[in-house]
N, CA, C and O of each residue as an XYZ file, in Angstrom:
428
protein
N     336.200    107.494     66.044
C     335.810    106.504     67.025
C     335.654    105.167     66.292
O     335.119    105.118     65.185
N     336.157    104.012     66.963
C     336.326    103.127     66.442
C     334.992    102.063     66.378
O     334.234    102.430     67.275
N     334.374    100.815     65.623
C     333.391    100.303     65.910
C     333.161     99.861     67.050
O     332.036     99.562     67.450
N     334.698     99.728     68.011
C     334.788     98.779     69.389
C     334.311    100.226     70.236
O     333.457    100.160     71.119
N     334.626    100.850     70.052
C     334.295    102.011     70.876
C     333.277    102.058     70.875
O     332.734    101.715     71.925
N     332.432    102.485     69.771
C     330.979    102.640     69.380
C     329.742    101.395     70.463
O     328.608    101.492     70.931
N     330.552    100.604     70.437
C     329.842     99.140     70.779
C     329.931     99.614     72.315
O     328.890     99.819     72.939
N     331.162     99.778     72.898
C     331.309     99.844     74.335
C     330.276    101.012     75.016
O     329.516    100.842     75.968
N     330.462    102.085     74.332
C     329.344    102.997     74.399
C     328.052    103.154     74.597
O     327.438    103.865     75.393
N     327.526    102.030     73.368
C     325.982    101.513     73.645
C     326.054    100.619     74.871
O     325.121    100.575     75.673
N     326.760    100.168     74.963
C     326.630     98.826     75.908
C     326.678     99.726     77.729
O     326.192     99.191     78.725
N     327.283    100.946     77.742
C     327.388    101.546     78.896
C     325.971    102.303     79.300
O     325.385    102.317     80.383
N     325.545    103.087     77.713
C     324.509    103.431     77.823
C     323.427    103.029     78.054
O     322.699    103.767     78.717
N     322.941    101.805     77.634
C     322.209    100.718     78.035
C     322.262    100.128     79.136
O     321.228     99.588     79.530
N     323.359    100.061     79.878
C     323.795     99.330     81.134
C     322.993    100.733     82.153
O     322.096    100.364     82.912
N     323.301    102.090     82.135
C     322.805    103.185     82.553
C     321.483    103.500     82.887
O     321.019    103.967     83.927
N     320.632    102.970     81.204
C     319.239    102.819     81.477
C     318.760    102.121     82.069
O     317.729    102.364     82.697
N     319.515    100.736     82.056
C     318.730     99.659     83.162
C     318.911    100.088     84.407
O     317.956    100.110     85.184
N     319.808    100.381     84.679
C     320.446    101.184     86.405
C     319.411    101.761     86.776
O     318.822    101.394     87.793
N     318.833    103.148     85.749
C     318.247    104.493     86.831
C     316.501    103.671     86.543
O     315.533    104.138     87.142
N     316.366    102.689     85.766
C     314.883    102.020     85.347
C     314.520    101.026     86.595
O     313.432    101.058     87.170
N     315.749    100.005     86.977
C     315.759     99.611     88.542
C     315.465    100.520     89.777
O     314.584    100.370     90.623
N     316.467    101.557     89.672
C     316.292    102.227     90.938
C     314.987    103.320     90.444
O     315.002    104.169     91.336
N     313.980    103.662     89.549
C     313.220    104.010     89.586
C     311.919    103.068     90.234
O     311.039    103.482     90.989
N     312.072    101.776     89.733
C     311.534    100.782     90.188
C     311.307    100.534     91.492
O     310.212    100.189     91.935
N     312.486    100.723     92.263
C     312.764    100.465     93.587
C     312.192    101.806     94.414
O     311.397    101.421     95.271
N     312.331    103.077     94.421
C     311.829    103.950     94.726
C     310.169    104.096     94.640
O     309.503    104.794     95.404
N     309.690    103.353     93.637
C     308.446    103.764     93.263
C     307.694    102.969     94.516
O     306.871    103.359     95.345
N     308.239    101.876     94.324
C     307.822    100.431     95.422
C     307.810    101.171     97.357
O     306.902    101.464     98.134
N     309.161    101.202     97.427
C     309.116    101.697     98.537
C     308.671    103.142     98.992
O     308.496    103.580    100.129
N     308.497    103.950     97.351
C     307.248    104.989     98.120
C     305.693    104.433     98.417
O     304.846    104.934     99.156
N     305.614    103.319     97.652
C     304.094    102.660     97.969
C     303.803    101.915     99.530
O     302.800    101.572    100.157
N     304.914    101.893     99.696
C     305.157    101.002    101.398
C     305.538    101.825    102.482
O     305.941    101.470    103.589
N     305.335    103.167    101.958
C     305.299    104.489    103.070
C     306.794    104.321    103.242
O     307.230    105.170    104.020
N     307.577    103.630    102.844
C     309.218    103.847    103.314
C     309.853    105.413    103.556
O     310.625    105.754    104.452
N     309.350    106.150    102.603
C     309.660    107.213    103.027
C     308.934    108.443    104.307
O     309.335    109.597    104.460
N     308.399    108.124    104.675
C     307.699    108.395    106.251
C     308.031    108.370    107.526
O     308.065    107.181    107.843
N     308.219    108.846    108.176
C     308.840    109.470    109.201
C     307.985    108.720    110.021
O     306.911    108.178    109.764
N     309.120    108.827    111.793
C     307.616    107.790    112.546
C     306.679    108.540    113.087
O     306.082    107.946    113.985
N     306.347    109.530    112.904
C     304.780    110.252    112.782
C     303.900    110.072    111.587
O     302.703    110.288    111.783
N     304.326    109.664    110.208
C     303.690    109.185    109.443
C     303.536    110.523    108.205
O     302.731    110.677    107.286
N     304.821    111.437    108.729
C     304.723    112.771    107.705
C     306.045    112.628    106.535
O     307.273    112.619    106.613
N     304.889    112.511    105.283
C     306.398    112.523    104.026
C     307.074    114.277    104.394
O     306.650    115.200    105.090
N     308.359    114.087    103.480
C     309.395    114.938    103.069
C     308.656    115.993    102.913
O     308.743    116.865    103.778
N     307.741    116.189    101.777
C     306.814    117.424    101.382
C     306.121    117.999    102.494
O     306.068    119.210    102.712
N     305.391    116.774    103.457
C     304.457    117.898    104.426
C     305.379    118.185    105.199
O     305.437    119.414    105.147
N     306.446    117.682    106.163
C     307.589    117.922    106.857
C     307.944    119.345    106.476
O     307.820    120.250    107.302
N     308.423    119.585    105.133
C     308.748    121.149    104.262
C     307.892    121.869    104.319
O     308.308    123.019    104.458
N     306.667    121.785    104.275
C     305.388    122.653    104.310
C     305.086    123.182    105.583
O     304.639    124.313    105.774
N     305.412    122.108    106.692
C     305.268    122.671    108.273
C     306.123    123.785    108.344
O     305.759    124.907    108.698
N     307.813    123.316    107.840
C     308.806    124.275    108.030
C     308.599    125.099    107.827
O     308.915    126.007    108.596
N     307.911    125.350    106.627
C     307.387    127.214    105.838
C     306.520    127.512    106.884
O     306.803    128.252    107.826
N     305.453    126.929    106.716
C     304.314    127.397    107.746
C     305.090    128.345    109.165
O     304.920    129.477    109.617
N     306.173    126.937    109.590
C     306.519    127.464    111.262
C     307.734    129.166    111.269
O     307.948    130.042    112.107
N     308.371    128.821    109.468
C     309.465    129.856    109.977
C     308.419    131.008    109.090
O     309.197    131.816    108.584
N     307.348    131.286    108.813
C     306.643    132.542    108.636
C     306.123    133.009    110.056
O     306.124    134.182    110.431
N     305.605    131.743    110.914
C     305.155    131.996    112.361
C     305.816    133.008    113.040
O     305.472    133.938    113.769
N     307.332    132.375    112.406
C     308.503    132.555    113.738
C     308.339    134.461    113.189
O     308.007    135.352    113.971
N     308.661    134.669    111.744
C     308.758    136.031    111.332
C     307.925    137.169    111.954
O     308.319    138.253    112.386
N     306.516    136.595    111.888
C     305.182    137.120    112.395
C     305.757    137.119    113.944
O     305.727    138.271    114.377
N     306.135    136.426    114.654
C     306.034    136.668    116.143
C     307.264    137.531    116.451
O     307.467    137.967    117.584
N     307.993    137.740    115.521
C     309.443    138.763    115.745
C     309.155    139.131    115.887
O     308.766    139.045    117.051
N     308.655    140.444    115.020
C     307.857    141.319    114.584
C     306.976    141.838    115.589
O     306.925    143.062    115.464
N     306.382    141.497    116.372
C     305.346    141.572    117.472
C     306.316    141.626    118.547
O     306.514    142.579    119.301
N     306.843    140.613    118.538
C     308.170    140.787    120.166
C     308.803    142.200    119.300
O     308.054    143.096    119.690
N     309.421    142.587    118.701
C     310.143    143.850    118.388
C     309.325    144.778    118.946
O     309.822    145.498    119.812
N     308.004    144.951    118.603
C     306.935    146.084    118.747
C     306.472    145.511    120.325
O     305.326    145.783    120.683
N     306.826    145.198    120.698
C     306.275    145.215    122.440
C     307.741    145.587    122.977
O     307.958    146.123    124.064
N     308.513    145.292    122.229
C     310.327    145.647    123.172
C     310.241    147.252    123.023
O     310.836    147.783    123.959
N     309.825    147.938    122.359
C     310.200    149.359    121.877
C     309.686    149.959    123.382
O     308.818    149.708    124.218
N     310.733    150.863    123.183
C     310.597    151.788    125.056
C     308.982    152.614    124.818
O     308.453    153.191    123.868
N     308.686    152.382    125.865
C     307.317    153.438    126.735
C     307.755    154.688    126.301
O     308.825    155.145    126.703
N     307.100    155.233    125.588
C     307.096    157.157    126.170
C     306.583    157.558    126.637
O     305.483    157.783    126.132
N     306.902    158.187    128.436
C     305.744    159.075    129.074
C     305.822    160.616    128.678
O     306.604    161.282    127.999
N     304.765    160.862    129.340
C     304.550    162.554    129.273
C     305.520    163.668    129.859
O     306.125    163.420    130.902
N     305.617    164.385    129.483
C     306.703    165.119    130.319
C     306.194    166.117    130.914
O     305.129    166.649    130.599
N     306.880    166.423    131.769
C     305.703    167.281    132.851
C     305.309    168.625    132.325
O     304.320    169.169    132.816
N     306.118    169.330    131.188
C     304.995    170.359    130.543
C     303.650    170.059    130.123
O     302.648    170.740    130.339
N     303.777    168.397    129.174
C     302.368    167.922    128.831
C     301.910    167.652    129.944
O     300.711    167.921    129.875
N     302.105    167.344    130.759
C     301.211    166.496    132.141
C     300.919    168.066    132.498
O     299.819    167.991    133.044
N     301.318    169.538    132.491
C     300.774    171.057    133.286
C     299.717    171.247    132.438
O     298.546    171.417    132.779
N     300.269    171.205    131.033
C     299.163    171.937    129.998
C     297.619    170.785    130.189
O     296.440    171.136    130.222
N     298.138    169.517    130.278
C     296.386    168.987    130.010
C     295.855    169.248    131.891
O     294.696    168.864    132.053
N     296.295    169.619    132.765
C     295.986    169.335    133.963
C     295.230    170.946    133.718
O     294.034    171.103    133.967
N     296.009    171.958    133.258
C     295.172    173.404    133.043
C     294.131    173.218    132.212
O     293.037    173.714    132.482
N     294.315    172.549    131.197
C     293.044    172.294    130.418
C     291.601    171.769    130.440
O     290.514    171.937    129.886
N     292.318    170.902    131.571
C     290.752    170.075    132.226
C     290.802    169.989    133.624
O     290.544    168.905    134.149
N     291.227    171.404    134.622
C     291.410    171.448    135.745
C     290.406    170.759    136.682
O     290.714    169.868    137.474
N     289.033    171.320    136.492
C     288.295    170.285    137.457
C     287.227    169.237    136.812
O     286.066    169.065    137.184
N     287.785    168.703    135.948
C     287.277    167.364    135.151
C     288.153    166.509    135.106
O     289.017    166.264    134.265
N     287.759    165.835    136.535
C     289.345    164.565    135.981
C     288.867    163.414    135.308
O     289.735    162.561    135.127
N     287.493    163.087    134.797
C     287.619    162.175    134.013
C     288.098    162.458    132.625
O     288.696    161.554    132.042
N     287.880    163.766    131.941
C     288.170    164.619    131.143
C     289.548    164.208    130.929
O     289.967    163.717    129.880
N     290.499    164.523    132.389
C     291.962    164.914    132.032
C     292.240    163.121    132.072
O     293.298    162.751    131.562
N     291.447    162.198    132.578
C     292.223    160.971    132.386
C     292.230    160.321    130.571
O     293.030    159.587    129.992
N     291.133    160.903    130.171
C     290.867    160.385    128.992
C     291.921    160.954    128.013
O     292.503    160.208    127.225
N     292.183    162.413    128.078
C     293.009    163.305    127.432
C     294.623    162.873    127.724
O     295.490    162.767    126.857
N     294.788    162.654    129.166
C     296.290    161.604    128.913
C     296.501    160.523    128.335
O     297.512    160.371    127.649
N     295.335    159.293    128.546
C     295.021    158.393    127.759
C     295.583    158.640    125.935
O     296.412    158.175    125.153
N     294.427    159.745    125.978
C     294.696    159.744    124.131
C     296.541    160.423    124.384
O     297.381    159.830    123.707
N     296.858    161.123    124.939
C     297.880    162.150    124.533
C     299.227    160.300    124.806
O     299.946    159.980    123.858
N     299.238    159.968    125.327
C     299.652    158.375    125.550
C     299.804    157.752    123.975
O     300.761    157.745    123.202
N     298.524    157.272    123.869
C     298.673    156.204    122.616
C     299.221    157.146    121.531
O     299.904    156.624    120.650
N     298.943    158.840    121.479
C     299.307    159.230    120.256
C     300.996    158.925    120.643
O     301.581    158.629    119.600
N     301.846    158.916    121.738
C     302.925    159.684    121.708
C     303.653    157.664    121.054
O     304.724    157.374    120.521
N     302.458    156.761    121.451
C     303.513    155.539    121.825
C     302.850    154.485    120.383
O     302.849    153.260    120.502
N     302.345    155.137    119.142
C     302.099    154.368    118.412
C     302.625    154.636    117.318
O     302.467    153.885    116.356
């Protein structure tokens, strides 16, 4: 490499530093003047932080809509003979006993 080379080199490199030392300059300024703020008054970061916040929401509420979509299971009428023999003349008995025989079949 030649001395002219050498020279042009520094001189680019230097030209480079002043570049990203301006536009650091300039950025720093107009982050002090809220330039980067949205017209609700939310930077980039909290904007991103809502997003997380909202698409964990969204995950959490799938999840819940999935588990309310899942089909009903009723009783089938052998279970509906056997608890009706079991607690023939106790029907609060037999309502409670379908009750439970229910949540066990649908959880």
């Amino acid at each position: 490499m030649t001395a002219e080379d050498e020279e042009f080199n520094r001189i680019e490199r230097e030209s480079k530093q002043r570049k990203e030392a301006v536009l650091q300059a300039l950025h720093d300024e107009n982050e002090r003047l809220g330039l980067y703020k949205d017209a609700y008054g939310a930077t980039k970061e909290q904007l991103m932080a809502e997003v997380a916040v909202l698409t964990e929401l969204v995950r959490v509420l799938s999840g819940r809509v999935a588990e309310l979509e899942k089909p009903w299971v009723d009783l089938t009428k052998e279970e509906c003979f056997e608890l009706c023999v079991k607690h023939k003349n106790e029907s609060f008995s037999l309502l409670v006993a379908v009750q439970d025989k229910l949540k066990e079949k649908n959880t």
